[in-house]
N, C-alpha and C positions, 0 to 999 in steps of 0.2 A: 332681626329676630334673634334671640337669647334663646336657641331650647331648652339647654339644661338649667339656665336659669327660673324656666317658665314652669320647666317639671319639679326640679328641687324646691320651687316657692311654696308648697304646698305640703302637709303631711300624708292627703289624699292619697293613696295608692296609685302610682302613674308612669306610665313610659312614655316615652315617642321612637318613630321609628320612621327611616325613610320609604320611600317608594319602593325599595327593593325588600324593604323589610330589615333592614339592618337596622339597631339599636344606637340612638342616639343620646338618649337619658332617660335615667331610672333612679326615682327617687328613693329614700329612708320607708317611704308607707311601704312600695312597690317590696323590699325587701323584707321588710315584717314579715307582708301577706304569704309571698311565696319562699324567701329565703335565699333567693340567689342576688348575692353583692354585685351593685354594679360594676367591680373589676370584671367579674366572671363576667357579665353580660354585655357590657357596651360593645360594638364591630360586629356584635353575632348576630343570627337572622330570628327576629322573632319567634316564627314558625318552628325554629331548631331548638329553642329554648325552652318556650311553654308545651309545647306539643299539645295544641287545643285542640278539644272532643265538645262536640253539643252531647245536651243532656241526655242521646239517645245510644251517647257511647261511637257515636261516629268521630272519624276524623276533620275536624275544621279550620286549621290551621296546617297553611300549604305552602308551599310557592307559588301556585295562582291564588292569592288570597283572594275572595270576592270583597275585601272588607276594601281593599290596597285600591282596587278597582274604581271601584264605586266613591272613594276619595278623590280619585284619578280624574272622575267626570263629574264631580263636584255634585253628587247627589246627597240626599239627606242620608243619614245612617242613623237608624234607631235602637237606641241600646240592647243589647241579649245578653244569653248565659252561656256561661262556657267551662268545661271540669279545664284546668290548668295543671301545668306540672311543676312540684315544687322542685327545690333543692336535694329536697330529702327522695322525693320518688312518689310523695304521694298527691293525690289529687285533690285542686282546691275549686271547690265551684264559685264563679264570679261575677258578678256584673260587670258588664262593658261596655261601656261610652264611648266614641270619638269626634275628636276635631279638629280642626287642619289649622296650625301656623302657621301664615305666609312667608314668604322669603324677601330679597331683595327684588329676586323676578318669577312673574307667574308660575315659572315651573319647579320653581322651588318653593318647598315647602315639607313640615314633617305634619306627621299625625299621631297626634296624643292619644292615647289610650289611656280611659281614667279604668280603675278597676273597683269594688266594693265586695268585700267577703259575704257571700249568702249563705246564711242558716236554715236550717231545714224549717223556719215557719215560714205560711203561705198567706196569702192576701186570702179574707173568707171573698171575698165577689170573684176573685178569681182563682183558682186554685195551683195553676201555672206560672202568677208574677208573683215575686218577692212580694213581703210585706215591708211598707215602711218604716222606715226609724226614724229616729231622732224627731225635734218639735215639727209642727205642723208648721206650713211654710205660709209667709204673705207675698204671693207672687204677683201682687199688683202691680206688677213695673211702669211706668208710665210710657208712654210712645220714645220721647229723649234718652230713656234707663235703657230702653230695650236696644236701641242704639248704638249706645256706647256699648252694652254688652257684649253686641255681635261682635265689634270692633276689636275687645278684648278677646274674644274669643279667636279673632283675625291673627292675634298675637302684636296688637297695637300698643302702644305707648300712651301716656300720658302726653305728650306733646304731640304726638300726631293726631288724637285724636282728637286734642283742641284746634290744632291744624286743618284735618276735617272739617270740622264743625263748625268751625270760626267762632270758637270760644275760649275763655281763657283755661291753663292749666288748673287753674284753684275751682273752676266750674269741673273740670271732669274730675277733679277728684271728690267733690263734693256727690257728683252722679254715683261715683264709684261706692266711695260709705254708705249712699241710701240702700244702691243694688247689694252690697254684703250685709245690710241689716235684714232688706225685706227678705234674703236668700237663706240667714243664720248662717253663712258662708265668713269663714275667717279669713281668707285668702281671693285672689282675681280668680285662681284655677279652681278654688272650691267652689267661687259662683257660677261658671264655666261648667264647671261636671254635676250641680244643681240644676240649674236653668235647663242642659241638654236630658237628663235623665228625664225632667218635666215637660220638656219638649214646648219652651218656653223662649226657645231661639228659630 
């Protein structure tokens, strides 16, 4: 597993970070969004950097992160919102995704955090989730797409997952192009922070 490869492949706004919470890679988006260079941020603890508040002004981001946790016992985590703290001082409200990269062994692994800037419009059916952007999605994956995606999402390779599969490399990347066309995903991580936002993993 490549993380900082995994996170810089994308312009998606994105960290990962270990179990302790310490910063492993942070992309070009991740800097846009908030403004702090990944010099300033990689070795630091999450938690110390964004200083996360839910939308009710509480504290969310800790040293007992429940997000770190619940990674830890390999539950589902379904994206939320959260005010972040930029560079500057000011407050960026965010969506937030996660998903776990495996390591070389079970206990290794980071967790990516994908981020998305929210503006103050609201879905009319619900008035608490974001409204969607960008095209409408064909999330028809087929059972084999959905597959490979987990995989990707595993933090897998093209050759392991033929591996897997007992299929040739030129098959999973062919899987790969159909899951970034149905996804309008330019990148594996932007199918990844799609597919999970959709809850489509």
């Amino acid at each position: 597993m490549d993380t900082h490869a995994t996170v810089t492949s994308t312009d998606e706004p994105s960290f990962a970070c270990d179990l302790e919470g310490r910063i492993l890679a942070w992309n070009v988006g991740a800097e846009r969004l908030l403004g702090h260079t990944a010099s300033d941020v990689l070795g630091k603890r999450c938690f110390d950097v964004l200083k996360g508040r839910d939308l009710f002004g509480n504290r969310f981001c800790h040293e007992h992160c429940a997000i770190r946790s619940m990674a830890d016992r390999h539950e589902p985590v379904h994206h939320w919102q959260l005010s972040l703290c930029s560079a500057s001082g000011e407050r960026i409200r965010a969506s937030v995704s996660v998903f776990l990269l495996s390591g070389a062994r079970p206990s290794e692994y980071a967790i990516v955090h994908l981020l998305e800037g929210v503006t103050d419009r609201v879905s009319d059916s619900n008035p608490h989730k974001p409204a969607e952007t960008g095209a409408s999605l064909d999330a028809s994956l087929t059972v084999r797409e959905t597959e490979v995606l987990r995989m990707l999402a595993g933090g897998a390779t093209t050759s392991e997952i033929a591996r897997r599969l007992s299929i040739s490399d030129a098959t999973v990347r062919n899987h790969t192009h159909h899951i970034l066309h149905k996804l309008n995903a330019h990148s594996r991580l932007q199918a990844v922070c799609t597919a999970t936002r959709r809850h489509l993993l």
